[in-house]
LUMSE-898896 format. One line per field, with one value per residue (C-alpha): x, y negated, z negated; residue in three letters. Coordinates in steps of 0.25 Angstrom, whole numbers, plus 5000, padded with zeros to 4 digits. Layout:
N
c1	c(X|...)
c2	c(Y|...)
c3	c(Z|...)
aa	c(ala|...)
end
This chain:
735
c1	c(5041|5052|5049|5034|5032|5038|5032|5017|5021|5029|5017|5006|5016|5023|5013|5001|5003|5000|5010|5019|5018|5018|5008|5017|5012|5008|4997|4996|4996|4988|4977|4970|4956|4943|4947|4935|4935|4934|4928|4929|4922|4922|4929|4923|4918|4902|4900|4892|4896|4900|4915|4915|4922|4923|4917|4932|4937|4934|4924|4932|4943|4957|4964|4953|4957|4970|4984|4987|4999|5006|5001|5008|5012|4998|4992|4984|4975|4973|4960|4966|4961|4969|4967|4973|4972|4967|4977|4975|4987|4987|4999|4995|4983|4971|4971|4986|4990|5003|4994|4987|4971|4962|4955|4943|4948|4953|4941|4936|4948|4950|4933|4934|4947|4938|4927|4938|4940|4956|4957|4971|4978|4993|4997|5009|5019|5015|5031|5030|5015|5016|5032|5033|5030|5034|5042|5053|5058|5046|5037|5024|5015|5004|4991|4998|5001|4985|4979|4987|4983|4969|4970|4974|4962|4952|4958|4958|4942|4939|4945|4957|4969|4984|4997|5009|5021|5030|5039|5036|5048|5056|5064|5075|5071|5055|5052|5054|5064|5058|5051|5049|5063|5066|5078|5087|5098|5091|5077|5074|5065|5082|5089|5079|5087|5101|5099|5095|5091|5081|5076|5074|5067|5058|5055|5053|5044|5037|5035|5031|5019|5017|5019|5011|4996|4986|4979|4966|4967|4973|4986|4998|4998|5009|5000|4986|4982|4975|4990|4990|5005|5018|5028|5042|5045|5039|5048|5061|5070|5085|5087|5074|5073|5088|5089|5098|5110|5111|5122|5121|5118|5132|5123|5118|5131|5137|5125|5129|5143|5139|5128|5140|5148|5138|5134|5143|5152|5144|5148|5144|5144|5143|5148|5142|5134|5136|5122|5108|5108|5121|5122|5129|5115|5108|5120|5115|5122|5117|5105|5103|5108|5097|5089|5094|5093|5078|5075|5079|5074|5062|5063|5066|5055|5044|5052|5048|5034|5032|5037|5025|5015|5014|5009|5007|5014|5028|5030|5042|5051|5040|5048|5057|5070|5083|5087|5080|5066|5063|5073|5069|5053|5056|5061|5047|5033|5026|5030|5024|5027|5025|5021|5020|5017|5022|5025|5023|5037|5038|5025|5037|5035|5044|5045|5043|5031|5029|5014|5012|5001|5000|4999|5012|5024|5030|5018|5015|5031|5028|5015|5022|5034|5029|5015|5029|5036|5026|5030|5020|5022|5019|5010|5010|5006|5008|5008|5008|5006|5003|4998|4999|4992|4995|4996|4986|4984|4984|4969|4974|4979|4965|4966|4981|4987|4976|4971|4986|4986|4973|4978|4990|4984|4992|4988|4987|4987|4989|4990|5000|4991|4992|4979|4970|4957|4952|4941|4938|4944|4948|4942|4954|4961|4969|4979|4970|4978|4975|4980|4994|5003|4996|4983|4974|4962|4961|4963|4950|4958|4965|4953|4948|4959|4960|4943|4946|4958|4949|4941|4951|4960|4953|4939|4945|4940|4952|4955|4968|4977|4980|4992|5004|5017|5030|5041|5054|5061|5072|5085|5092|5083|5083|5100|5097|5099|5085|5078|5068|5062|5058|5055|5046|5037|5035|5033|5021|5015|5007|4998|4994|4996|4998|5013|5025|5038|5043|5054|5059|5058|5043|5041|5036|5023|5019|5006|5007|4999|5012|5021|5036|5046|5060|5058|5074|5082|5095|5099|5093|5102|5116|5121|5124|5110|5105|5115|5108|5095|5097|5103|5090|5099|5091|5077|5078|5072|5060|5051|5052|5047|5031|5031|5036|5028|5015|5019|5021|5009|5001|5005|5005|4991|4992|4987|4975|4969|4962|4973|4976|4989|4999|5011|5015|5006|5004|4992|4990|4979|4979|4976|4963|4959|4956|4966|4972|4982|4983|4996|4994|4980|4984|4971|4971|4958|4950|4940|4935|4920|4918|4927|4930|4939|4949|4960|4966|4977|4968|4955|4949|4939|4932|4937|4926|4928|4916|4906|4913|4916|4922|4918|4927|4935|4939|4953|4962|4954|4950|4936|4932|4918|4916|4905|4902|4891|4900|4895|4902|4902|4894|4883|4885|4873|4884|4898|4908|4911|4926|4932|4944|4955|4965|4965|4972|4975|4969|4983|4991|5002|5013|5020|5028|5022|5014|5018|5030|5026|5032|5025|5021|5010|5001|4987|4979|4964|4955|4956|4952|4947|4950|4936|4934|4923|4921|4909|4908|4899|4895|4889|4875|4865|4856|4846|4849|4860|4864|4876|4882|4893|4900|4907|4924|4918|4908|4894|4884|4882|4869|4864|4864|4855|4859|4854|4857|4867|4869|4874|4875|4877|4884|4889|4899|4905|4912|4921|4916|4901|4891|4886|4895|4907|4920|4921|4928|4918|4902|4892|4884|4872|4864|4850)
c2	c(5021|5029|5046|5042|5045|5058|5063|5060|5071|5079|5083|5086|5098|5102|5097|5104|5116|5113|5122|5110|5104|5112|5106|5097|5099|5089|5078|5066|5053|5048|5059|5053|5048|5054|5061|5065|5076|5069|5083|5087|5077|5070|5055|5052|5037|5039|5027|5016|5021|5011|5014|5013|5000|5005|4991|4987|4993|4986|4996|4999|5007|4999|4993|4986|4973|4975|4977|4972|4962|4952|4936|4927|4933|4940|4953|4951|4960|4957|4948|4941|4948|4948|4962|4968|4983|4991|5004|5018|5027|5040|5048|5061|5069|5073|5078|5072|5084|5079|5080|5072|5073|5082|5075|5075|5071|5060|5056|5057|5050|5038|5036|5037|5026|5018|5018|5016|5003|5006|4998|5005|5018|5020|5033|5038|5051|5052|5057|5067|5072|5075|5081|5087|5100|5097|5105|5095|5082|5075|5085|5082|5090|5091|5094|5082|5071|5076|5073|5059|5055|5058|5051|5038|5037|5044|5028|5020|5024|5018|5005|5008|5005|5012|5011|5020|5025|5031|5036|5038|5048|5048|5061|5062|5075|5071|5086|5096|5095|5088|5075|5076|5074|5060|5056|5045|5047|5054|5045|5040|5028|5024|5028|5022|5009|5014|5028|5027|5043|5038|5028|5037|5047|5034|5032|5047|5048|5036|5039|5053|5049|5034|5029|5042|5041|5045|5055|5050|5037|5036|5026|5028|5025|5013|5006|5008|4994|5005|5006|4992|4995|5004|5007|5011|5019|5018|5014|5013|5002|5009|5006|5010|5023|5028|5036|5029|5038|5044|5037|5028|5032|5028|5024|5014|5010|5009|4999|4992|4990|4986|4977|4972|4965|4959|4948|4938|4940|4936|4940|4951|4966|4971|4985|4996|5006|5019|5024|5017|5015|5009|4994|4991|4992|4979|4970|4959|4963|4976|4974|4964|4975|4985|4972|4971|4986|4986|4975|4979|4993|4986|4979|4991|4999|4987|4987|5001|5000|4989|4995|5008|4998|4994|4982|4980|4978|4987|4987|4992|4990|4991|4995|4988|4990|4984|4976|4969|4971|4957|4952|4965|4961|4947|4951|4960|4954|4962|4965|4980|4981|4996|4995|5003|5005|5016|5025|5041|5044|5059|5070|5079|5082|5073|5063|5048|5039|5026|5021|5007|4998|4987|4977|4982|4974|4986|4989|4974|4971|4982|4976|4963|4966|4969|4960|4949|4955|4948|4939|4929|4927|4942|4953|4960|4972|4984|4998|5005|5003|5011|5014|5028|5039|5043|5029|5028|5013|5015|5010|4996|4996|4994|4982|4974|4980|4975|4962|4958|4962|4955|4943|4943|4943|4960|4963|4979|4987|5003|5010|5022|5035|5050|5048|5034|5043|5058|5065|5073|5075|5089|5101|5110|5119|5122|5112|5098|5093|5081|5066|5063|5050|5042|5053|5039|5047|5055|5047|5040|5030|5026|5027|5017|5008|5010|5005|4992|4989|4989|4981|4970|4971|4977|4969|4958|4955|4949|4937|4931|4920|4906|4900|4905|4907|4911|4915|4912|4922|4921|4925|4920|4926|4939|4939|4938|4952|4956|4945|4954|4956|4942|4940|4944|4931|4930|4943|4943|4930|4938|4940|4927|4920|4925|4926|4929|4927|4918|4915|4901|4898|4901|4895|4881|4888|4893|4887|4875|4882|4894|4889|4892|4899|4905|4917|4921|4915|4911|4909|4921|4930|4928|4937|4926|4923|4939|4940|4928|4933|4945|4936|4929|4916|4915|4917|4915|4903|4897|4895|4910|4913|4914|4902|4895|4902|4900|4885|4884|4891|4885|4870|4872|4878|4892|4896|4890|4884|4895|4905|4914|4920|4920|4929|4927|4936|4946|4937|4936|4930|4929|4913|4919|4923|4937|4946|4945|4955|4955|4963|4961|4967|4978|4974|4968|4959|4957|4946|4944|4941|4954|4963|4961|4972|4974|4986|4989|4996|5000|5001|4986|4977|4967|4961|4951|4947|4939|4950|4961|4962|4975|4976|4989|4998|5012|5017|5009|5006|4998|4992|4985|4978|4978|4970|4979|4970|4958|4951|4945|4952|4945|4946|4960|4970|4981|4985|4992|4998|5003|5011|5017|5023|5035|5047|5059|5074|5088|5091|5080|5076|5063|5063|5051|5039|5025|5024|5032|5046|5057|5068|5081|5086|5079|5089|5093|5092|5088|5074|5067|5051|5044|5041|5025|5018|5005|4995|4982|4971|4967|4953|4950|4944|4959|4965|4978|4987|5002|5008|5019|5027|5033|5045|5044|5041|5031|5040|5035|5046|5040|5027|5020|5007|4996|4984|4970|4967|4951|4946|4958|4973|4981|4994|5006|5013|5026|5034|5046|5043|5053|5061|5057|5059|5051|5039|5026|5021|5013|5005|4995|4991|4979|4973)
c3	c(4993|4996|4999|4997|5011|5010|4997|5004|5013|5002|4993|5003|5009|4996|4985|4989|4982|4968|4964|4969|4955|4943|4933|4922|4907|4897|4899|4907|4899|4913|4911|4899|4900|4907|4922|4929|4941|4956|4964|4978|4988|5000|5000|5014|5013|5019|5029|5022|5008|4998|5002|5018|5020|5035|5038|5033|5047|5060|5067|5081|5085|5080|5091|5097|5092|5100|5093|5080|5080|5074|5076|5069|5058|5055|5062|5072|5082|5097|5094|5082|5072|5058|5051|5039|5038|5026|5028|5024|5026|5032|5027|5027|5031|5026|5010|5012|5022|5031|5042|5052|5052|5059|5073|5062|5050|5057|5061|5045|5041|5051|5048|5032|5032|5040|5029|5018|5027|5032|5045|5044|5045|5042|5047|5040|5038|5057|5059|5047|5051|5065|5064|5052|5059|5072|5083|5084|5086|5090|5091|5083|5080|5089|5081|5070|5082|5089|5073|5074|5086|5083|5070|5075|5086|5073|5064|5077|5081|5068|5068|5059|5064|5064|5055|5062|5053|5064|5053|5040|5035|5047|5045|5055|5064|5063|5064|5053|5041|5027|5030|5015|5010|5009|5020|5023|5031|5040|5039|5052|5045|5041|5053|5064|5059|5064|5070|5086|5083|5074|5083|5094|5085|5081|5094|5099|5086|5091|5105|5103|5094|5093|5108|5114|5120|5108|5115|5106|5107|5122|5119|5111|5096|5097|5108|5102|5096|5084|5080|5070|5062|5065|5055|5061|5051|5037|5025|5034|5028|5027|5013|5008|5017|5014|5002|4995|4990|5005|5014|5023|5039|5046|5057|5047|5043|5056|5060|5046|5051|5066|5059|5049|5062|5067|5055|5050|5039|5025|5011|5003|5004|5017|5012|5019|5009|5008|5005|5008|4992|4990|4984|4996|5004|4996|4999|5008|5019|5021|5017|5030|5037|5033|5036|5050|5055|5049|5057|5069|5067|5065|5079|5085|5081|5085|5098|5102|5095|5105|5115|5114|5113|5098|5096|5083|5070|5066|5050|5041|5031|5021|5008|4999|4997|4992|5005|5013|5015|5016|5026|5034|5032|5037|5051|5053|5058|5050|5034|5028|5013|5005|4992|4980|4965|4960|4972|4972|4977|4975|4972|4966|4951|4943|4952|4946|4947|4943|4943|4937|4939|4948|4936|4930|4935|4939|4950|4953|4956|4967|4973|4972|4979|4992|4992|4990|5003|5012|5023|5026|5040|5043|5042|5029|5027|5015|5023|5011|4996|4984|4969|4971|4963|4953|4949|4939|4942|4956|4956|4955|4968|4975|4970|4969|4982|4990|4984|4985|5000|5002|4995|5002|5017|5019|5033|5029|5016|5016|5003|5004|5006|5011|5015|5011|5014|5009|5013|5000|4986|4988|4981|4973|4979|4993|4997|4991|4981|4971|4970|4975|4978|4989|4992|4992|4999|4988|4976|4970|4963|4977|4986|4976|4977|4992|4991|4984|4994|5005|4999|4994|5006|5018|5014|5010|4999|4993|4999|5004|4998|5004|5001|4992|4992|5003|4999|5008|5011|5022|5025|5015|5005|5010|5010|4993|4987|4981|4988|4994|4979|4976|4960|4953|4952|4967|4970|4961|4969|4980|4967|4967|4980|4994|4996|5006|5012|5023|5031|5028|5043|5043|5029|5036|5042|5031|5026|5017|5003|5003|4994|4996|4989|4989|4980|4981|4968|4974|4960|4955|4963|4960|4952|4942|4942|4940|4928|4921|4923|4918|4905|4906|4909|4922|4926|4940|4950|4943|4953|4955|4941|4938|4930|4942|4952|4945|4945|4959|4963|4955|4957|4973|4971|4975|4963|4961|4947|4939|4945|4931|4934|4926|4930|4914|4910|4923|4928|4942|4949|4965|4970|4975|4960|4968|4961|4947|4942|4926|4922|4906|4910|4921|4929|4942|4945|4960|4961|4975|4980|4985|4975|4961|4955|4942|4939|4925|4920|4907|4903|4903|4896|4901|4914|4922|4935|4942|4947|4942|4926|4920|4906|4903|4909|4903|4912|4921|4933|4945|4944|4955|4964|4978|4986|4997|5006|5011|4998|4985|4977|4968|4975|4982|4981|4987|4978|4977|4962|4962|4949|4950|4940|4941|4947|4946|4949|4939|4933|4934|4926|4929|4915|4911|4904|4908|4924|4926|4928|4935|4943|4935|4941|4952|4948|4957|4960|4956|4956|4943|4942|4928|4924|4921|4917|4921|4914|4925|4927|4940|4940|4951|4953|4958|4951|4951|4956|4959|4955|4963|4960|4972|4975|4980|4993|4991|4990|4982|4970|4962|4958|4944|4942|4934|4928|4926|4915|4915|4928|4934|4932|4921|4925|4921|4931|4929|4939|4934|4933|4925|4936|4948|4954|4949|4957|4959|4967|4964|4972|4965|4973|4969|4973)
aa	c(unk|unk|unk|unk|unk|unk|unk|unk|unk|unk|unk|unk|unk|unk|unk|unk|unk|unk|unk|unk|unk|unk|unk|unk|unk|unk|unk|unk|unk|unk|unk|unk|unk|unk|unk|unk|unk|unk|unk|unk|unk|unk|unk|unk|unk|unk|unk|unk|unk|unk|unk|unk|unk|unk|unk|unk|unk|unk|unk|unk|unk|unk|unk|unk|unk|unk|unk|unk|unk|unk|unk|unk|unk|unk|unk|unk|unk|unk|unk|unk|unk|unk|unk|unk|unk|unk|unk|unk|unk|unk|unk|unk|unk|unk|unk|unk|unk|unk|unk|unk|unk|unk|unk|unk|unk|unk|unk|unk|unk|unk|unk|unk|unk|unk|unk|unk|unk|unk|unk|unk|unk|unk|unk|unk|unk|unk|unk|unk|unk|unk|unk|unk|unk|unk|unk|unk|unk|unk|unk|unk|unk|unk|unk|unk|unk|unk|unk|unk|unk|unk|unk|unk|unk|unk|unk|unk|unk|unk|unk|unk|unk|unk|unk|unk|unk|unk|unk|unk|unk|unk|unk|unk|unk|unk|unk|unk|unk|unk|unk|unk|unk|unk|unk|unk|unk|unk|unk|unk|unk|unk|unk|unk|unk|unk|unk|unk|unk|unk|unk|unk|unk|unk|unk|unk|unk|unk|unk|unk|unk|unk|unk|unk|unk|unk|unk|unk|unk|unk|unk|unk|unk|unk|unk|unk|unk|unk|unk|unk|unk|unk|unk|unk|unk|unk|unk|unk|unk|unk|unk|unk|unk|unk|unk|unk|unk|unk|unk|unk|unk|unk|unk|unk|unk|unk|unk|unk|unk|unk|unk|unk|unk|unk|unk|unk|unk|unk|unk|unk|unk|unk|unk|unk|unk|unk|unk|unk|unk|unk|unk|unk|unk|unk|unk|unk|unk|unk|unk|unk|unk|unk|unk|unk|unk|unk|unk|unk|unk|unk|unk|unk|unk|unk|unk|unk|unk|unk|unk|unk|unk|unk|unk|unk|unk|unk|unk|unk|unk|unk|unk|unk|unk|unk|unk|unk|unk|unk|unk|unk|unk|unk|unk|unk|unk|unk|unk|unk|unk|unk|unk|unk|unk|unk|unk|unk|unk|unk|unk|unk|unk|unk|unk|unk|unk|unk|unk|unk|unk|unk|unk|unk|unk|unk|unk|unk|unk|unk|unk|unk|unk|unk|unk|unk|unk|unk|unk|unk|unk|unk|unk|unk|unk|unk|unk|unk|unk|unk|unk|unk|unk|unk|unk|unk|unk|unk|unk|unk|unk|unk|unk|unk|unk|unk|unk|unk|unk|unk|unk|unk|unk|unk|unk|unk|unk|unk|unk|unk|unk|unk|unk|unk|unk|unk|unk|unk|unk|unk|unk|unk|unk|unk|unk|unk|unk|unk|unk|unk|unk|unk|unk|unk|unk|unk|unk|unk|unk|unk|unk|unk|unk|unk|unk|unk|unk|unk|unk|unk|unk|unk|unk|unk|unk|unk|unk|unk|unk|unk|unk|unk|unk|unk|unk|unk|unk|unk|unk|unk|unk|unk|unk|unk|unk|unk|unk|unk|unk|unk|unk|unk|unk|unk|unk|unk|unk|unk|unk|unk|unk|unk|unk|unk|unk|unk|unk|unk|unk|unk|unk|unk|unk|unk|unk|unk|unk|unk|unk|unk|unk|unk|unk|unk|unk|unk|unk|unk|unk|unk|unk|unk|unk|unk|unk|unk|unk|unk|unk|unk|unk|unk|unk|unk|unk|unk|unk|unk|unk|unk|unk|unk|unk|unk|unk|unk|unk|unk|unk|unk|unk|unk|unk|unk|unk|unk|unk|unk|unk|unk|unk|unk|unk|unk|unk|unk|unk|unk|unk|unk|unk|unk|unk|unk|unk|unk|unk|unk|unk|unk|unk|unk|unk|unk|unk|unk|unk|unk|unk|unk|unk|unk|unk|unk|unk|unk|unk|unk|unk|unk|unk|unk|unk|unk|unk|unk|unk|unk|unk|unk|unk|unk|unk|unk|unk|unk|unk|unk|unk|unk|unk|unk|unk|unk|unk|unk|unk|unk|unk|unk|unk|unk|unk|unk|unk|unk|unk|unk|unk|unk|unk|unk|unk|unk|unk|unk|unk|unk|unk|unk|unk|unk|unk|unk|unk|unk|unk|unk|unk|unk|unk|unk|unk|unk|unk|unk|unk|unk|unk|unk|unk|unk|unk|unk|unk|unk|unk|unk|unk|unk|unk|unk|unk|unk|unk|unk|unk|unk|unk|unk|unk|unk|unk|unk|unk|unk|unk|unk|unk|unk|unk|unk|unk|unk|unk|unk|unk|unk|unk|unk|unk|unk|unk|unk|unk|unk|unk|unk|unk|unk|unk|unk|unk|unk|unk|unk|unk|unk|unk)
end
C-alpha cells in the first residue's frame, strides 16, 4: 500500500505525455492470443438498460434516514435501518485529471454511480486537489473547493451517501512543494500522533473545509447526516507511514521516554530505536507504545470530529504492519482493513509488479489476511482493496472479494479506483491516455468485476453465514511477537465459515453455534519452539492445523454434511455451498439462486453448475448468469450474461516472466480486449429466447434467436462478436 496514494497522482501530471515512457523492445509473453480493438464510445449506463442497477440505491437524498451510527456493535441509521454500502471511490477527476468535477459533470457523474448501483462515494486525495496550487497555508483554491462542494450536494440528490479522507498525503506545508515525493518525518499522517503543529494544521485543514457551511447544500459537510464515514487521516499508522531507514522524530522519542515512566517495569527490551525501521521498533514494548499514541490519536481526532457536528463513524489504522495492528484495532468501535493483491506501487519504468492470482497461495494469503482481522463485535468494513491492472487475473476479483464480504456480513466494500465510472473510451490523441493502475472506469475488464460485485454484495445475492468460528484475541495475545498474523490454517477459515476475533471478556455473548478458539501457539513462539520447527521436529499446536481444524468444524457441525472442502488439496467450499475456491484448478465457483458464475486461470473444459453449465472456455476468464427480474434464476425470463478476460494497452510491454513483471512500457490507446469465447448451457423451462449482445454500457446491439437444446439453451458467446463491438456484456431474454 505504501506510495500507492502518491503515485495516482504522479502519473496523471508527469505520465501524460507519452513521451514519459520510451517504448521497451522485445515482445510480451502476456500479448499472445487474439486482441481485438475497443473504439471510442460512450460508457454512459442508459436508464432502464440491462446494467442500471439504480434500483440498488435508495431513491431520496442521503441523509434522510438521519445520521449513520454505531448500535450495538452494527451500523445503524436514525430509523434502525442496517445498511451496507457498495463504494465507488473518487480519487481523481474525470479521465483521472487531479481535479474536482465541473458543476455538470457532477451531475453526470453522481447520476451514472447511481445506475452502477454505489450507495457510496469515498472521496480521496481532498487535501492534495484543493491545495496543490494554493496561495498559501490554507488557502484552497476557490474554483477546486466550489467544484467540491457541488459535488457532494450532485452524490447526496441521488441518494449516495459520503466517505471523507481529510488527509490522504498529509505533506507538511499543505501548499506547494512536491506532494508526490514520498515523506516521513515531516508527513503529517506520522506527526499528528506527537506533533501539536500537526494537530493544529489537522484541525485548521478541518475547519476551513469540512466544519464550513456548504453553500449547496446549506450545512457544513461534518454535520450533514449525507456524510456516512470520516477517515482522520488515511494509512496513518507510525510504523507503516515512516520510511523506515529515516530517524526517528525526537518529538516521538521524547514521548517514548515520558510514556516509558509511566508503565511498570517488565522485562524485555525497552531500547529506544533509532530509525522507524530498526529492530528495536517490534519489541514489545515499543510496539505498545506505538499502540498507545495511535489510540489516543484516534480519540483525539473523534473528539474534535464530534465536536463539528459528526456523528458518524471515524475509521483508521487500516494497514498492516509489524506491530500492533491488532491491539490498536481492538480499542476502535469500528475496524477498516485495506486489502491488496498485487499492488501498483510505482508507474515509473522499472519498477516491480507482482500480479498472482487470487487462487495462488500467494494472492489468497493476502485476501485472507485481512477478511481474518475482523472483530465480531464491531463493524467491519474494507475502504479499499485491489486486483489492479494490469493484473491479468484481475477478472477474478468480481467474484472472491465480494462473495467473501457478503459472506462474511462487511458493512462496506470500496475497490481502490481514480475514478469507479468513465463517461467514454477516449479517441487518440490530446492528453487521453490508456489503462493505468487503478483507472477502474475505464477498464472493461474492471467495470465487469465491479458489475458482478454489485450484484453479489450490494444485491445480495450471496447470502450470509450463521455460525462459525471466534477467535480470542485479548491482551495477552496481542503482547506475542507476530501474533497479529495468525497461522496460516485460520486465516483461511473466513473461506468456509463466518469468522472473527473477540475479546475474552465478550466471549460469553457470543452466540452458542461460534466455536471458540485461541489461534496464538504459546508453544509455538519460543525461540526453542521456532528452531524445531524449522528442523521439522515441531509442527505447531494441532488444533491449529487443517486436519484439526477440519475436525472441529465438522464434528460441531459448521460444516455441514456434503461440504467438499478439503484444504489438502486447495479445496474450499463455503458452509452455504455458495462459493468454492479450487486452487489445483485456479477457478473460483458462485452458485446462488439468482447468480451463478465461475473464473479460471486457463482455458477450461466442462464445468456445470445448476442452471448454468460451461461446456468450454477458450482464455482465462470469468463466465457468469445473473437473474435480472427478482426471480431465480432458474426460472428468470430476464439475465444477465457476463464474460470477461484481460485488457490491455496498444504498445504495451511488462517484461519478466509468469507474475513478477516490471513496467517497460504502459502503451497507449487504443485499448485492446483478449477475445474469449465462451460455449455455456443455460438450463429452462422457456420456449424460446433472444440473445443480446451489449455494448460497454449496456445498449442492445442486435438480436440472435435461439432454440431449445435439452433442458434448456445452448449458446456461444464471444467478446468480440462478428459484427458487434467487443463486449463483456449479454442479455438473454426468454418467453
Amino acid at each position: 500500500m505504501r506510495n500507492r496514494h502518491a503515485w495516482i497522482s504522479l502519473f496523471i501530471i508527469c505520465f501524460l505525455p507519452l513521451a514519459c515512457l520510451k517504448a521497451a523492445q522485445g515482445s510480451d509473453p502476456d500479448s499472445e492470443g487474439t486482441w481485438v480493438t475497443v473504439p471510442p464510445q460512450s460508457l454512459r449506463v442508459a436508464a432502464g438498460s440491462p446494467l442500471d442497477f439504480s434500483a440498488m440505491v435508495p431513491a431520496r437524498p442521503a441523509g434522510l434516514d438521519g445520521a449513520l451510527t454505531i448500535d450495538n456493535g452494527r451500523l445503524t441509521f436514525a430509523d434502525h435501518a442496517r445498511p451496507h454500502f457498495n463504494c465507488g471511490m473518487l480519487a481523481n477527476g474525470p479521465g483521472g485529471a487531479l481535479v474536482f468535477p465541473t458543476h455538470e459533470q457532477s451531475d453526470e457523474l453522481a447520476e451514472q454511480m447511481r445506475r452502477h448501483g454505489y450507495s457510496l462515494a469515498r472521496l480521496h486525495q481532498i487535501d492534495i486537489r484543493l491545495l496543490r496550487n494554493a496561495a498559501g497555508p490554507m488557502q484552497p483554491d476557490p474554483e477546486q473547493l466550489d467544484r467540491f462542494y457541488y459535488l457532494l450536494a450532485a452524490l447526496k440528490s441521488r441518494g449516495i451517501h459520503w466517505m471523507l479522507d481529510i488527509f490522504s498525503h498529509g505533506h507538511a506545508d499543505l501548499a506547494g512543494g512536491n506532494w508526490f515525493q514520498p515523506v516521513s518525518i515531516n508527513d503529517l499522517r506520522v506527526r499528528i500522533h506527537f506533533d501539536p503543529t500537526a494537530r493544529q494544521a489537522w484541525t485548521d485543514f478541518t475547519d476551513r473545509i469540512f466544519a464550513a457551511r456548504n453553500p449547496y447544500t446549506g450545512a457544513s459537510t461534518l454535520s450533514d447526516p449525507a456524510l456516512a464515514f470520516v477517515t482522520g487521516a488515511n494509512e496513518n499508522g507510525i510504523l507503516f507511514s515512516g520510511k523506515p531507514a529515516e530517524p526517528l522524530p525526537p518529538l516521538l522519542t521524547a514521548r517514548y521516554a515520558q510514556w516509558l515512566k509511566q508503565q511498570p517495569p517488565e522485562p524485555g527490551n525497552t531500547d529506544m530505536p533509532v530509525k522507524f525501521g530498526d529492530d528495536a521498533t517490534h519489541s514489545g514494548t515499543f510496539r505498545r507504545f506505538v499502540s498507545d499514541l495511535e489510540i489516543e490519536t484516534y480519540r483525539w481526532m473523534e473528539g474534535s470530529l464530534r465536536a463539528r457536528g459528526f456523528k458518524g463513524p471515524v475509521l483508521g489504522y487500516h494497514e498492516w504492519y509489524a506491530g500492533q495492528t491488532s491491539r490498536t484495532r481492538a480499542e476502535l468501535p469500528i475496524v477498516d482493513v485495506h486489502a491488496y493483491v498485487g499492488e501498483v506501487t510505482s508507474f515509473a519504468k522499472g519498477a516491480p509488479l507482482f500480479m498472482p492470482s487470487s487462487t495462488q497461495d500467494a494472492g489468497l494469503n493476502a485476501w485472507m489476511l485481512n477478511a481474518s482481522a475482523r472483530w465480531l463485535d464491531k463493524p467491519f468494513v474494507s475502504s479499499e482493496y485491489g486486483e489492479a491492472f494490469p493484473n491479468p487475473h484481475r477478472f477474478e476479483s468480481g467474484l472472491l472479494f465480494p462473495a467473501v464480504a457478503a459472506f462474511q456480513g462487511y458493512d462496506m466494500v470500496c475497490r481502490m479506483a481514480s475514478v469507479p465510472v468513465e463517461m467514454a473510451v477516449p479517441r487518440q490523441g490530446g492528453k487521453a491516455i490508456g489503462l493505468r493502475g487503478y483507472s477502474v472506469g475505464l477498464d472493461p475488464t474492471e467495470r465487469a468485476s465491479e458489475t458482478l460485485s454489485a450484484l453479489l454484495f450490494a444485491r445480495g445475492d450471496v447470502r450470509q453465514g450463521t455460525g462459525g468460528v471466534a477467535i480470542r484475541y485479548g491482551a495477552e495475545e496481542s503482547r506475542q511477537a507476530g501474533s497479529v498474523i495468525l497461522p496460516v490454517a485460520v486465516r483461511r477459515l473466513p473461506l468456509l465459515v463466518r469468522f472473527g476475533l473477540v475479546a475474552p471478556d465478550r466471549a460469553a455473548s457470543l452466540p452458542a453455534d461460534m466455536r471458540q478458539l485461541s489461534a496464538i501457539d504459546t508453544g509455538g513462539t519460543s525461540a526453542l519452539a521456532q528452531a524445531a520447527q524449522r528442523l521439522g521436529l515441531y509442527q505447531g499446536n494441532p488444533a491449529l492445523t487443517w486436519p484439526g481444524l477440519m475436525a472441529s468444524l465438522r464434528s460441531s457441525g459448521a460444516l455441514p454434511v456434503g461440504n467438499i472442502s478439503d484444504p489438502s488439496k486447495g479445496l474450499y467450499q463455503s458452509a452455504t455451498g455458495e462459493l468454492t475456491l479450487d486452487q489445483h484448478a485456479g477457478s473460483i465457483t458462485i452458485v446462488t439462486p439468482r447468480t451463478e458464475a465461475v473464473s479460471s486461470i486457463m482455458p477450461m473444459g466442462h464445468k456445470a453448475l445448476k442452471v448454468l453449465s460451461v461446456a468450454s472456455l477458450d482464455a482465462p476468464a470469468v463466465v457468469a448468469a445473473s437473474a435480472l427480474d427478482g426471480e431465480p434464476l432458474a426460472s428468470s425470463h430476464h439475465i444477465l450474461l457476463v464474460l470477461s478476460s484481460d485488457s490491455r494497452n496498444t504498445g504495451m510491454y511488462m517484461p519478466g516472466y509468469g507474475d513478477r513483471r516490471q513496467v517497460g512500457d504502459w502503451g497507449s490507446l487504443p485499448i485492446r480486449m483478449r477475445r474469449v469465447k465462451a460455449a455455456i448451457m443455460l438450463n429452462s423451462a422457456y420456449a424460446g429466447a433472444i440473445l443480446s449482445p451489449l455494448t460497454l454500457a449496456g445498449e442492445k446491439q442486435g438480436n440472435l434467436l435461439l432454440t431449445r437444446k435439452g433442458s434448456g439453451f445452448g449458446m456461444t458467446l464471444d467478446t468480440a462478436p462478428d459484427g458487434y463491438l467487443p463486449t463483456t456484456f449479454f442479455v438473454l431474454d426468454l418467453q
